[in-house]
mmJSON file of the N, C-alpha and C atoms, coordinates in Angstrom:
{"data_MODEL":{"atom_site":{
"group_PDB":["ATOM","ATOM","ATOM","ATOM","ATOM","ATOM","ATOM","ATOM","ATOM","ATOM","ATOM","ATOM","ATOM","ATOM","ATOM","ATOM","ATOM","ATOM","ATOM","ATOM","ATOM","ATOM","ATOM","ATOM","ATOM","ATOM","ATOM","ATOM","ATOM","ATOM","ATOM","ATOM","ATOM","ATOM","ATOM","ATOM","ATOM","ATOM","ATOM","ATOM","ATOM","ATOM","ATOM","ATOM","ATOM","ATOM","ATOM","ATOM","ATOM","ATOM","ATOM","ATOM","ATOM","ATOM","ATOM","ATOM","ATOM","ATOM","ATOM","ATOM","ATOM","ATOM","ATOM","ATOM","ATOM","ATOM","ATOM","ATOM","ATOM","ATOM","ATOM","ATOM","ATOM","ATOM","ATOM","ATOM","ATOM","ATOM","ATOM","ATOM","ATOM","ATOM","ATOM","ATOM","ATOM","ATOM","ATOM","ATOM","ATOM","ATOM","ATOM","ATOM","ATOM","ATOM","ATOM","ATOM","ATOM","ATOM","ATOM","ATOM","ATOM","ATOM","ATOM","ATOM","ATOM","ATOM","ATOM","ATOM","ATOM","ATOM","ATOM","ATOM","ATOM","ATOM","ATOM","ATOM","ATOM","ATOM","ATOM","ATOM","ATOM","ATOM","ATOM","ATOM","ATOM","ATOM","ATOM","ATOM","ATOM","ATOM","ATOM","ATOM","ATOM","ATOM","ATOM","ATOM","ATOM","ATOM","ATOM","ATOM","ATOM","ATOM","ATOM","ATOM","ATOM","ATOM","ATOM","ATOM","ATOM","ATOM","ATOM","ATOM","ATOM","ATOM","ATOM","ATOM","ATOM","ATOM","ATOM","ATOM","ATOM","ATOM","ATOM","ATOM","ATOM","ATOM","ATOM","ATOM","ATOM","ATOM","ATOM","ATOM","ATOM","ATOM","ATOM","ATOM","ATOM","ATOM","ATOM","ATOM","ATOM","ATOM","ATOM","ATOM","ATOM","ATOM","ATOM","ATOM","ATOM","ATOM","ATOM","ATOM","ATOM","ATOM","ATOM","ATOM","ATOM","ATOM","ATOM","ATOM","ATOM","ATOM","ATOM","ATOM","ATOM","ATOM","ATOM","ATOM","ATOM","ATOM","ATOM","ATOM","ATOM"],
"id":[1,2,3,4,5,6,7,8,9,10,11,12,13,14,15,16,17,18,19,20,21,22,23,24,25,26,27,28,29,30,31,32,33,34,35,36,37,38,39,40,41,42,43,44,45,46,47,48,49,50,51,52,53,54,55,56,57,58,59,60,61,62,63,64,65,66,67,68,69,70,71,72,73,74,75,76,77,78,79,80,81,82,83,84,85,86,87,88,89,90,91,92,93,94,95,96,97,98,99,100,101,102,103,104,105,106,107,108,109,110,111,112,113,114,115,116,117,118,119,120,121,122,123,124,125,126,127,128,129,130,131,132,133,134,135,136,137,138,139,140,141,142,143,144,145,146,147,148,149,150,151,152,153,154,155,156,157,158,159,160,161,162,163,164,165,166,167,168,169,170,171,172,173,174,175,176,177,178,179,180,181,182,183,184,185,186,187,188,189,190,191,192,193,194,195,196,197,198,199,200,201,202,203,204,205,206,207,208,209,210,211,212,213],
"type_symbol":["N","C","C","N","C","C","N","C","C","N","C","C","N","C","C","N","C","C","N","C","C","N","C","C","N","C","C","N","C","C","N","C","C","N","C","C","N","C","C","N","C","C","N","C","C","N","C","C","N","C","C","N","C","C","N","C","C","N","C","C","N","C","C","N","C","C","N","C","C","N","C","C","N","C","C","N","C","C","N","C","C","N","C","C","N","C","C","N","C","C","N","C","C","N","C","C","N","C","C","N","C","C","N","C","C","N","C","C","N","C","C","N","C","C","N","C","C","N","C","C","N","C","C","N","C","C","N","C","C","N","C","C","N","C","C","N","C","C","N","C","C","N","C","C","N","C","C","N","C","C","N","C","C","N","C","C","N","C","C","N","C","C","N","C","C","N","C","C","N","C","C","N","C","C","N","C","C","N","C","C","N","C","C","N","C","C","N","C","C","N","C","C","N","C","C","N","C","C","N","C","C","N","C","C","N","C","C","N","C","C","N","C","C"],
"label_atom_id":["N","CA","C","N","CA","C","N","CA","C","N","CA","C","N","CA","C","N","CA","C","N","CA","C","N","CA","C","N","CA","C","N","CA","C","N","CA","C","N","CA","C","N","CA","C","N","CA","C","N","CA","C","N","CA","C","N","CA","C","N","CA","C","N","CA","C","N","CA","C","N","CA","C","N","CA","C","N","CA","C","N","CA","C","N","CA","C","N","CA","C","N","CA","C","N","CA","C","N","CA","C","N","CA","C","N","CA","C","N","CA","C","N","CA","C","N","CA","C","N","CA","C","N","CA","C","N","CA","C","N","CA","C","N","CA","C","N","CA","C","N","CA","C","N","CA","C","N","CA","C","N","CA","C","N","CA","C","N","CA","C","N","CA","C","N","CA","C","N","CA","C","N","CA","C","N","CA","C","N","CA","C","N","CA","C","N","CA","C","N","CA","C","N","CA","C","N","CA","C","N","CA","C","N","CA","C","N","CA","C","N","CA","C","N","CA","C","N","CA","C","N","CA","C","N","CA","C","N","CA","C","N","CA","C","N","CA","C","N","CA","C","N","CA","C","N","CA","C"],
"label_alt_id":[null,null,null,null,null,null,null,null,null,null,null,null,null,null,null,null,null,null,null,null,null,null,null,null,null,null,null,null,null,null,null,null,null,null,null,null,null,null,null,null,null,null,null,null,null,null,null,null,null,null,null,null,null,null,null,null,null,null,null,null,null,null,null,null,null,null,null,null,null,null,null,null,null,null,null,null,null,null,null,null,null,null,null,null,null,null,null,null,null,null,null,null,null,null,null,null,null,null,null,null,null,null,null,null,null,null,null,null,null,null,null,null,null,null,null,null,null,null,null,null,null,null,null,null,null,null,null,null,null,null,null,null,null,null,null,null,null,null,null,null,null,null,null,null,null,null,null,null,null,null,null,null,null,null,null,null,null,null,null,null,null,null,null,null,null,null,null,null,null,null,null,null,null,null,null,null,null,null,null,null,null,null,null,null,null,null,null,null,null,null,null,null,null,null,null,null,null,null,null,null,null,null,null,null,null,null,null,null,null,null,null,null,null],
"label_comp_id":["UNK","UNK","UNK","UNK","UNK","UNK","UNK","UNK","UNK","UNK","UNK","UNK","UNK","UNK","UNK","UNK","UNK","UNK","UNK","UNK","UNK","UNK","UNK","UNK","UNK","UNK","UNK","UNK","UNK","UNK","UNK","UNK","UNK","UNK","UNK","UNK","UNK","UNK","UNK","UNK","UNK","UNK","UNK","UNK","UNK","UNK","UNK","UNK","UNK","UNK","UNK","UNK","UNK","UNK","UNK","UNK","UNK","UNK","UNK","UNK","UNK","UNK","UNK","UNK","UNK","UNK","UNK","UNK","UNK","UNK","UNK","UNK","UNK","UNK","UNK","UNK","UNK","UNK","UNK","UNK","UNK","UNK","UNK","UNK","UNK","UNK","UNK","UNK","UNK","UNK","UNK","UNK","UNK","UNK","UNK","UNK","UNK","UNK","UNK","UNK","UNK","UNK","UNK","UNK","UNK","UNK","UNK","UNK","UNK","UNK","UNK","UNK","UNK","UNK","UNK","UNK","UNK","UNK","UNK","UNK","UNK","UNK","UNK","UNK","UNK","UNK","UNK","UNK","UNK","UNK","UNK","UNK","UNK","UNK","UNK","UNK","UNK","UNK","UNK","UNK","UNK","UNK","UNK","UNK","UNK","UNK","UNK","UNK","UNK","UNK","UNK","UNK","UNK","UNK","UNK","UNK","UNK","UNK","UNK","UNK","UNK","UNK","UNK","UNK","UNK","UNK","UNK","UNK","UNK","UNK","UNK","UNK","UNK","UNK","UNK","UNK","UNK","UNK","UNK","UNK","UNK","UNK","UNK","UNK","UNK","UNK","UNK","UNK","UNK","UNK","UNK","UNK","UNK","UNK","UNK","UNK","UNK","UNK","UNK","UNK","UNK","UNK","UNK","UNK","UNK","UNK","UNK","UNK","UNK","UNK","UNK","UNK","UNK"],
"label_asym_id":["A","A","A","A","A","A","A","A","A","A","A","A","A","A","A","A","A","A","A","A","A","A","A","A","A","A","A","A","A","A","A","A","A","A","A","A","A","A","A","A","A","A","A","A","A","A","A","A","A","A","A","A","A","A","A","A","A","A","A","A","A","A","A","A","A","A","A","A","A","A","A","A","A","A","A","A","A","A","A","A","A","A","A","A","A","A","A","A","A","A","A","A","A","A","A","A","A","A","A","A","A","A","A","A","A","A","A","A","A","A","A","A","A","A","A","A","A","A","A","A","A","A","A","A","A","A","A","A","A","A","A","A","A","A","A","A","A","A","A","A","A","A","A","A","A","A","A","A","A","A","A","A","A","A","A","A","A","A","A","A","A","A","A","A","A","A","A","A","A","A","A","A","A","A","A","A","A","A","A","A","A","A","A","A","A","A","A","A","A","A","A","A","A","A","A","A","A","A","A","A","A","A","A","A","A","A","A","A","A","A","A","A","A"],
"label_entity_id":["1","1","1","1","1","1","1","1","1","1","1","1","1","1","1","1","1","1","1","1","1","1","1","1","1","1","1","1","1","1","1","1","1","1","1","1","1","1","1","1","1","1","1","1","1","1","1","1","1","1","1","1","1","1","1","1","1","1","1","1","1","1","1","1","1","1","1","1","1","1","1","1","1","1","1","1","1","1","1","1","1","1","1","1","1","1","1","1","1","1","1","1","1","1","1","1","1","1","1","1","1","1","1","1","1","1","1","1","1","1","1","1","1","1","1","1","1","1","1","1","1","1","1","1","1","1","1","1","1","1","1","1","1","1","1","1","1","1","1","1","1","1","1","1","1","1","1","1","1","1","1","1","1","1","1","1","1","1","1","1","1","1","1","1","1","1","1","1","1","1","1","1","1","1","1","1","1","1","1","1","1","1","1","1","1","1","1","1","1","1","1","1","1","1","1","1","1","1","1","1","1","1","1","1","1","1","1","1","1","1","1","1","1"],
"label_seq_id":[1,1,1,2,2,2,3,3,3,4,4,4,5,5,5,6,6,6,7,7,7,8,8,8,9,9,9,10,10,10,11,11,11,12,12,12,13,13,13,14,14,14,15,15,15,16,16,16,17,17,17,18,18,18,19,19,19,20,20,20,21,21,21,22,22,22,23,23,23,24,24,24,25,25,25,26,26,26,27,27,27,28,28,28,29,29,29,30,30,30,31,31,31,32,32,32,33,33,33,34,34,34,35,35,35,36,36,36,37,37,37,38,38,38,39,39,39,40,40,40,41,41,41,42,42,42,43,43,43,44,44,44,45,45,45,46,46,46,47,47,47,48,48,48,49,49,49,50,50,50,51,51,51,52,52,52,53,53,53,54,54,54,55,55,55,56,56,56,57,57,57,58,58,58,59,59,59,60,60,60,61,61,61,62,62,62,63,63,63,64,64,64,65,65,65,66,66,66,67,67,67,68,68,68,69,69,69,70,70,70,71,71,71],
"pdbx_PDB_ins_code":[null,null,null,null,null,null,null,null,null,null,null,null,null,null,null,null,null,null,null,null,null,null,null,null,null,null,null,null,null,null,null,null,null,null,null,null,null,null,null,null,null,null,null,null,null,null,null,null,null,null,null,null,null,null,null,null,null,null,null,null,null,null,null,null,null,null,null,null,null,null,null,null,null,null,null,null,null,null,null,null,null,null,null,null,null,null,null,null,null,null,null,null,null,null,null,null,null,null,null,null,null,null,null,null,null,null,null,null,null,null,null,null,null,null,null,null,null,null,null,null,null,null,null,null,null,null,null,null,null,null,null,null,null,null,null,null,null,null,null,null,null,null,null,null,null,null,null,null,null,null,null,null,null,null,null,null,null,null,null,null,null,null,null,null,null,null,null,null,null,null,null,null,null,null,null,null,null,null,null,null,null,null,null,null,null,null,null,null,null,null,null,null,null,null,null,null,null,null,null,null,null,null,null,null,null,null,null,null,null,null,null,null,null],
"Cartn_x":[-10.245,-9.54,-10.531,-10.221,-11.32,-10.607,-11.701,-10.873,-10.85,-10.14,-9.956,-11.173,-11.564,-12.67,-11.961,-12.672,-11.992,-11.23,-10.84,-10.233,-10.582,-10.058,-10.679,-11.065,-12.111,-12.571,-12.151,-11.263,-10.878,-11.672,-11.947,-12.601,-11.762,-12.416,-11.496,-11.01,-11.472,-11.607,-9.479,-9.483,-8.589,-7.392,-7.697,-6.697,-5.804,-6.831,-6.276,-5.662,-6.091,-5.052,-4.14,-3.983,-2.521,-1.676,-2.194,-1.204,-0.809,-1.552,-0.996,0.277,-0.409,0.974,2.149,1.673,3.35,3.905,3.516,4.125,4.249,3.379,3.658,4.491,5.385,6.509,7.67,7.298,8.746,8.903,7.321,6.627,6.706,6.098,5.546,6.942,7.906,9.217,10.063,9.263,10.535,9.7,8.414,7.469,8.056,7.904,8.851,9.813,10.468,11.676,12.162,11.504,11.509,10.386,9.121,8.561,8.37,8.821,8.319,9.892,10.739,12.04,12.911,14.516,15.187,15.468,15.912,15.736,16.54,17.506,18.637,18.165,18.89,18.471,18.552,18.755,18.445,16.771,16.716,15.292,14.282,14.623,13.622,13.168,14.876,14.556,13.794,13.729,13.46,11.544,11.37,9.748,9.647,10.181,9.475,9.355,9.94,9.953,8.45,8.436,7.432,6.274,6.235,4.406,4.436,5.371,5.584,4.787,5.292,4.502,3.281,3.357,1.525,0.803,1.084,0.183,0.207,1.141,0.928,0.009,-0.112,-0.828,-2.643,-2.798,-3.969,-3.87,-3.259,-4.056,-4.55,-3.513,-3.885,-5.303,-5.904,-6.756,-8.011,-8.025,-8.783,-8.81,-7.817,-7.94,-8.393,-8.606,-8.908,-10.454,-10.81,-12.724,-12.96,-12.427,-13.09,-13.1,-12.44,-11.98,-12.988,-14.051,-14.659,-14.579,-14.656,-14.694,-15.894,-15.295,-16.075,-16.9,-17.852,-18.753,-18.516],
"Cartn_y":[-8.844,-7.588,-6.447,-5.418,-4.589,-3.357,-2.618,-0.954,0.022,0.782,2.185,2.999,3.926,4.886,5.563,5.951,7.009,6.113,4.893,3.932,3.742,3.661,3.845,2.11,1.999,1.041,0.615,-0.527,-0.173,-1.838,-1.46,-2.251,-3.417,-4.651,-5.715,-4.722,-4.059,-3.421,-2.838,-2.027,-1.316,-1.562,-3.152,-4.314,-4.471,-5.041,-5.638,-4.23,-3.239,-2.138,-1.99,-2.049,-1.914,-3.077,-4.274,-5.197,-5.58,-4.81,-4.356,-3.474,-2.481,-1.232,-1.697,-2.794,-3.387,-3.867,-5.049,-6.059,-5.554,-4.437,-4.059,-3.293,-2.615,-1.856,-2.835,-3.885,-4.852,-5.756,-6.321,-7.293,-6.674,-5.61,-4.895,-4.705,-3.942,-4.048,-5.214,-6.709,-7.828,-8.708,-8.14,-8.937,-8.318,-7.363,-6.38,-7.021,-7.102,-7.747,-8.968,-9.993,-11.197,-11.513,-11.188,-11.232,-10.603,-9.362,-8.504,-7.77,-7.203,-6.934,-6.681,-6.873,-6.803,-5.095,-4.552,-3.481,-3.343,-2.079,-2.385,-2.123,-2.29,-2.793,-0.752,0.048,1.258,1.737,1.182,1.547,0.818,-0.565,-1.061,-0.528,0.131,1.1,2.447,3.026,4.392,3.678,2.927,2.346,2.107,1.385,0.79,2.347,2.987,4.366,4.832,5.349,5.583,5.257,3.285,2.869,3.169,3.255,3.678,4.717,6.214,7.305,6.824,6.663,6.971,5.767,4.852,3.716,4.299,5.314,5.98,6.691,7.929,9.171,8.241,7.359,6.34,6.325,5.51,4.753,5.797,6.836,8.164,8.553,8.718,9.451,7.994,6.6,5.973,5.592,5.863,5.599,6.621,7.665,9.085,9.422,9.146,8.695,7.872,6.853,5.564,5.546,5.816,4.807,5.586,4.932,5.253,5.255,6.125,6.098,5.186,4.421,3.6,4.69,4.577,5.173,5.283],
"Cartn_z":[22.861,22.989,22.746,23.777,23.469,23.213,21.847,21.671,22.567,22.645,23.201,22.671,23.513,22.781,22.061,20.915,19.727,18.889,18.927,18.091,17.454,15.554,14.126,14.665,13.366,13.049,11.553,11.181,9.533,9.185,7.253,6.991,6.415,5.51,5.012,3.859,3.213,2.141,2.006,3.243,4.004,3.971,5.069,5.303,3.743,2.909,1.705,1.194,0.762,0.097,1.152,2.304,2.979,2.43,2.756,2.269,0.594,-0.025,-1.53,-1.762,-0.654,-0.521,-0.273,0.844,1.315,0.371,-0.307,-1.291,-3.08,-3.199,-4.617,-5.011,-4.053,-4.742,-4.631,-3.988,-4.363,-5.504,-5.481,-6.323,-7.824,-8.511,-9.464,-10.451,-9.874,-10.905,-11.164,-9.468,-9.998,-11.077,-11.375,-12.448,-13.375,-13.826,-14.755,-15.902,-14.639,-14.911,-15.326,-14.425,-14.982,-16.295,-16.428,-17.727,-18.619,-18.539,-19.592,-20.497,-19.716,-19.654,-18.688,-18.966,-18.404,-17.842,-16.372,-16.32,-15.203,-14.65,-14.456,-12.902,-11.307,-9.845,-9.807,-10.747,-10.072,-10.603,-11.63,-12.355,-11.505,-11.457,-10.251,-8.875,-8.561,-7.031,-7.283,-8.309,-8.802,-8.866,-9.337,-9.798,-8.291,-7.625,-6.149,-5.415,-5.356,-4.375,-4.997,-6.317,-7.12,-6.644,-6.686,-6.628,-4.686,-4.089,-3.09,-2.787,-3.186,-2.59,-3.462,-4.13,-4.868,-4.061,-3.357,-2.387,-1.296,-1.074,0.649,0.668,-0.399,-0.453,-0.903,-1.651,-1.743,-0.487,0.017,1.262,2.649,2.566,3.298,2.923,1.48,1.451,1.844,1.708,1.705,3.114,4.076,5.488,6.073,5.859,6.074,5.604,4.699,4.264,5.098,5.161,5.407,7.494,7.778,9.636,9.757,10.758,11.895,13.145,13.678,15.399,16.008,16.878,17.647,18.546,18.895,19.929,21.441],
"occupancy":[1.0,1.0,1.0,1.0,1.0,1.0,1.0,1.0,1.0,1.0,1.0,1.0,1.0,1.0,1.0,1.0,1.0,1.0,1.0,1.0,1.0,1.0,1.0,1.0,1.0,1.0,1.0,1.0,1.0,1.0,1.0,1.0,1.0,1.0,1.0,1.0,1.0,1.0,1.0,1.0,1.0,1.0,1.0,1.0,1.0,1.0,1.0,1.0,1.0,1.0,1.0,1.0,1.0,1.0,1.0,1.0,1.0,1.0,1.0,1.0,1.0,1.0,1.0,1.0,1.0,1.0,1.0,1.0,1.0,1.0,1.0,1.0,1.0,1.0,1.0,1.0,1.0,1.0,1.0,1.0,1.0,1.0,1.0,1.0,1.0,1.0,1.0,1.0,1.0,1.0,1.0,1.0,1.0,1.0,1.0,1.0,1.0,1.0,1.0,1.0,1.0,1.0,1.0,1.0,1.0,1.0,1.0,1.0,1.0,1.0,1.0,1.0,1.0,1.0,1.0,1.0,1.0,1.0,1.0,1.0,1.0,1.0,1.0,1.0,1.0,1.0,1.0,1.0,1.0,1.0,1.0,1.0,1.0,1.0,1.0,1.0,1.0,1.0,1.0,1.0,1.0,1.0,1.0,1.0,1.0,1.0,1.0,1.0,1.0,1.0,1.0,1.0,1.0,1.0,1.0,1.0,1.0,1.0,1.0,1.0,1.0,1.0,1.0,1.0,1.0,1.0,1.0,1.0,1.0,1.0,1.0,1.0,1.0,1.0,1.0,1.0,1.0,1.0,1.0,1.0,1.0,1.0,1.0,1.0,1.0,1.0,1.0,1.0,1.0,1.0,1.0,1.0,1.0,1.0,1.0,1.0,1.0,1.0,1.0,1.0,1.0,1.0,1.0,1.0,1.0,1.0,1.0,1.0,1.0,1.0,1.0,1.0,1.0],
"B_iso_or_equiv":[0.0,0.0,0.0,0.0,0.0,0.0,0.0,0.0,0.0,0.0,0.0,0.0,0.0,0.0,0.0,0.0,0.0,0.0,0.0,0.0,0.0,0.0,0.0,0.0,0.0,0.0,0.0,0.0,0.0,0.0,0.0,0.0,0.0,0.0,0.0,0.0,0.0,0.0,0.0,0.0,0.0,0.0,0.0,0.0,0.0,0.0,0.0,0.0,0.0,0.0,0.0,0.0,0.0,0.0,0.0,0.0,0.0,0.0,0.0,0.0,0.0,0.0,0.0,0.0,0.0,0.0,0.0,0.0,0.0,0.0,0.0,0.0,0.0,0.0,0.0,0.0,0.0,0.0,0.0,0.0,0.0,0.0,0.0,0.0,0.0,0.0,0.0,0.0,0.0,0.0,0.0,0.0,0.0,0.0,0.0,0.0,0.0,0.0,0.0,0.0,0.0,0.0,0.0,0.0,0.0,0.0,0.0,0.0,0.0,0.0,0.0,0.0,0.0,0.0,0.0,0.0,0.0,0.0,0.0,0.0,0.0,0.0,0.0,0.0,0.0,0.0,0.0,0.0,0.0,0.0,0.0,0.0,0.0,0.0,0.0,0.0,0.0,0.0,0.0,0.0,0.0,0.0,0.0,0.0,0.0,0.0,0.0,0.0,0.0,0.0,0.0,0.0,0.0,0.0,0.0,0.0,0.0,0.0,0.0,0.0,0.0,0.0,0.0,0.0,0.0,0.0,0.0,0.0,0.0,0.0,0.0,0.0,0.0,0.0,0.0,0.0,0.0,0.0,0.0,0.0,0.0,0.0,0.0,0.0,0.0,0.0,0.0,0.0,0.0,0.0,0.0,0.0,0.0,0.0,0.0,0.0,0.0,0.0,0.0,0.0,0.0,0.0,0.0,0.0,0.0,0.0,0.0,0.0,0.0,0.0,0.0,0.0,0.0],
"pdbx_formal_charge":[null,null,null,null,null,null,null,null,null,null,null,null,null,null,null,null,null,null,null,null,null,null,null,null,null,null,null,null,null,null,null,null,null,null,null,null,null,null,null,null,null,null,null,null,null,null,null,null,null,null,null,null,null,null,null,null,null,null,null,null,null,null,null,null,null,null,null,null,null,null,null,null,null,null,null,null,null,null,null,null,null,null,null,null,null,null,null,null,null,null,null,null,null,null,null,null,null,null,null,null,null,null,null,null,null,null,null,null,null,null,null,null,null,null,null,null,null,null,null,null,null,null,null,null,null,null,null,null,null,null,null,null,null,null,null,null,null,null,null,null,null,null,null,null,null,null,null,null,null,null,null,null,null,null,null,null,null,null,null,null,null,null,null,null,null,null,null,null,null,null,null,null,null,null,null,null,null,null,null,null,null,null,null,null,null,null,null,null,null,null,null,null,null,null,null,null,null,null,null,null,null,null,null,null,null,null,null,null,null,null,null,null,null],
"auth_seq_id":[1,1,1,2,2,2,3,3,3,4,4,4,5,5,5,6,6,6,7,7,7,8,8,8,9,9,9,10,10,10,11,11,11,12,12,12,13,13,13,14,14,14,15,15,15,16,16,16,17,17,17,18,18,18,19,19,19,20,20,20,21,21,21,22,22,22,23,23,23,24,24,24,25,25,25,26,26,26,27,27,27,28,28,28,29,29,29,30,30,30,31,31,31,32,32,32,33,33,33,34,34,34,35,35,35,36,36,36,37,37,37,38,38,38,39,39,39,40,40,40,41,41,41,42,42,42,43,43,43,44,44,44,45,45,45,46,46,46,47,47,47,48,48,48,49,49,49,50,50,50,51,51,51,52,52,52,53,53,53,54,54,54,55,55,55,56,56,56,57,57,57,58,58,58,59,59,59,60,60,60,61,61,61,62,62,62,63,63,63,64,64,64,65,65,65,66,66,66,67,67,67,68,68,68,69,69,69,70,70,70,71,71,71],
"auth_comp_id":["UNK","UNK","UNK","UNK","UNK","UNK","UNK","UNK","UNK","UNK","UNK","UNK","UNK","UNK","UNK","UNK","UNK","UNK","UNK","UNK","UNK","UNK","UNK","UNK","UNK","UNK","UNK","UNK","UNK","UNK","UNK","UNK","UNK","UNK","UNK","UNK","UNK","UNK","UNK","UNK","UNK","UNK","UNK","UNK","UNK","UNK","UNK","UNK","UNK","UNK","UNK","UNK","UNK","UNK","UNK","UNK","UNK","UNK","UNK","UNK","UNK","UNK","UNK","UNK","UNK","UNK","UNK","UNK","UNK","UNK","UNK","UNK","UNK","UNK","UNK","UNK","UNK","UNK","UNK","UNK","UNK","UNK","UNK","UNK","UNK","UNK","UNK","UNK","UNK","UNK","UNK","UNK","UNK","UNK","UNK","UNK","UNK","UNK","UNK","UNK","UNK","UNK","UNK","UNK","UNK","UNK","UNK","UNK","UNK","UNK","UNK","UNK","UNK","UNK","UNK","UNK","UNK","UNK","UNK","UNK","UNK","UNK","UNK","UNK","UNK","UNK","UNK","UNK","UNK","UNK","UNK","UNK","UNK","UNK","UNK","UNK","UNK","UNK","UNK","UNK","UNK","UNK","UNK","UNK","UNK","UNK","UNK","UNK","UNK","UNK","UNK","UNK","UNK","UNK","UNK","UNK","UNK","UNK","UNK","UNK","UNK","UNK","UNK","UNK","UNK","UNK","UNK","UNK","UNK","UNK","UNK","UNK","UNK","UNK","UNK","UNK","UNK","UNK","UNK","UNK","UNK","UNK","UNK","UNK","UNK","UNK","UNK","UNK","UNK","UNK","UNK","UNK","UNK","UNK","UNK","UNK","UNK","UNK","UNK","UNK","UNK","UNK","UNK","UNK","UNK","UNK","UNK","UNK","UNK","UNK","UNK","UNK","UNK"],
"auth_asym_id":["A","A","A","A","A","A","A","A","A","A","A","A","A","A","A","A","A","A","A","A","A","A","A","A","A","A","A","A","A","A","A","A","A","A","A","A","A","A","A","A","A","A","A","A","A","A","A","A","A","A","A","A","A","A","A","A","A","A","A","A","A","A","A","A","A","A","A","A","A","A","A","A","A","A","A","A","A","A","A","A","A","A","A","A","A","A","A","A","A","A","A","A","A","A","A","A","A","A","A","A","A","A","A","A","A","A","A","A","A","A","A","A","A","A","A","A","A","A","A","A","A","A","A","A","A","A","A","A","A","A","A","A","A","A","A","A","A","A","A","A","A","A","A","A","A","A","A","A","A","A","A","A","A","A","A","A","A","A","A","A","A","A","A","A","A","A","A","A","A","A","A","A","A","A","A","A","A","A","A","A","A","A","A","A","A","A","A","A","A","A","A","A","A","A","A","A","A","A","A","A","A","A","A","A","A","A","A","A","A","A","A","A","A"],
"auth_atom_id":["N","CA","C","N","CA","C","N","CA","C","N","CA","C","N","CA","C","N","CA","C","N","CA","C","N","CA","C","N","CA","C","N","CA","C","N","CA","C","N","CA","C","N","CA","C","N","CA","C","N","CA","C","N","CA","C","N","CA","C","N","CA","C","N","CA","C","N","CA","C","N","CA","C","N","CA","C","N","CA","C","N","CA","C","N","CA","C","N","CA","C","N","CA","C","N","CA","C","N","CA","C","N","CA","C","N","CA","C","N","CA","C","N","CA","C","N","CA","C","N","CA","C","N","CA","C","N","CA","C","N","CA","C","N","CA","C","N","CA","C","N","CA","C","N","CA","C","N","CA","C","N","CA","C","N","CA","C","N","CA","C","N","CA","C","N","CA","C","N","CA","C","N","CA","C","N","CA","C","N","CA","C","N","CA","C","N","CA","C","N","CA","C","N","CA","C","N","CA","C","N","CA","C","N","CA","C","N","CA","C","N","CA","C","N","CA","C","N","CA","C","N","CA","C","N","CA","C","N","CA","C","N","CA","C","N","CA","C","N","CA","C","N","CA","C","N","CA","C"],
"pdbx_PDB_model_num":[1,1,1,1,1,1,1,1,1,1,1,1,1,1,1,1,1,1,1,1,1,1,1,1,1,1,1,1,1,1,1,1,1,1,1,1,1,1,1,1,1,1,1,1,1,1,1,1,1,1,1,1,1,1,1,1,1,1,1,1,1,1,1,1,1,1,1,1,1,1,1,1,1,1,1,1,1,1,1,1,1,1,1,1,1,1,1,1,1,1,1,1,1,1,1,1,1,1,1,1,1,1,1,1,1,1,1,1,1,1,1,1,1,1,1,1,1,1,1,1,1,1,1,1,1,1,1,1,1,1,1,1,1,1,1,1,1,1,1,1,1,1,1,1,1,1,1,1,1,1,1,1,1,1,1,1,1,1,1,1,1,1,1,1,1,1,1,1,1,1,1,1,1,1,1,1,1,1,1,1,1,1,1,1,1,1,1,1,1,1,1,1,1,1,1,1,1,1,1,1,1,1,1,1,1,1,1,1,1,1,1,1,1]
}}}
């Protein structure tokens, strides 16, 4: 498969913090919960929204340094 000109180039680096972003605002409060304390399905939604924006606005600023344009 070949890129489009002007098509970012992203690194492994990238990959892996996206797929953190995905899985840690679901993951992070049901660890929470099951090992540490009990905590009620609105506090968990209030924490997931939370690590939510703060992994968007990260990954914005680290996809935004980082992509390169192909040549």
């Amino acid at each position: 498969m070949k890129r489009k000109p002007g098509e970012p180039i992203y690194l492994g680096g990238q990959m892996l913090a996206l797929g953190l972003a995905v899985v840690c605002p679901v993951a992070l409060p049901q660890l929470y919960h099951a090992l540490i304390s009990p905590i009620s399905f609105e506090m968990r939604v209030v924490a997931g929204l939370g690590i939510a924006v703060v992994s968007g606005i990260l990954l914005y600023r680290l996809f935004a340094a980082g992509a390169r344009n192909e040549p």
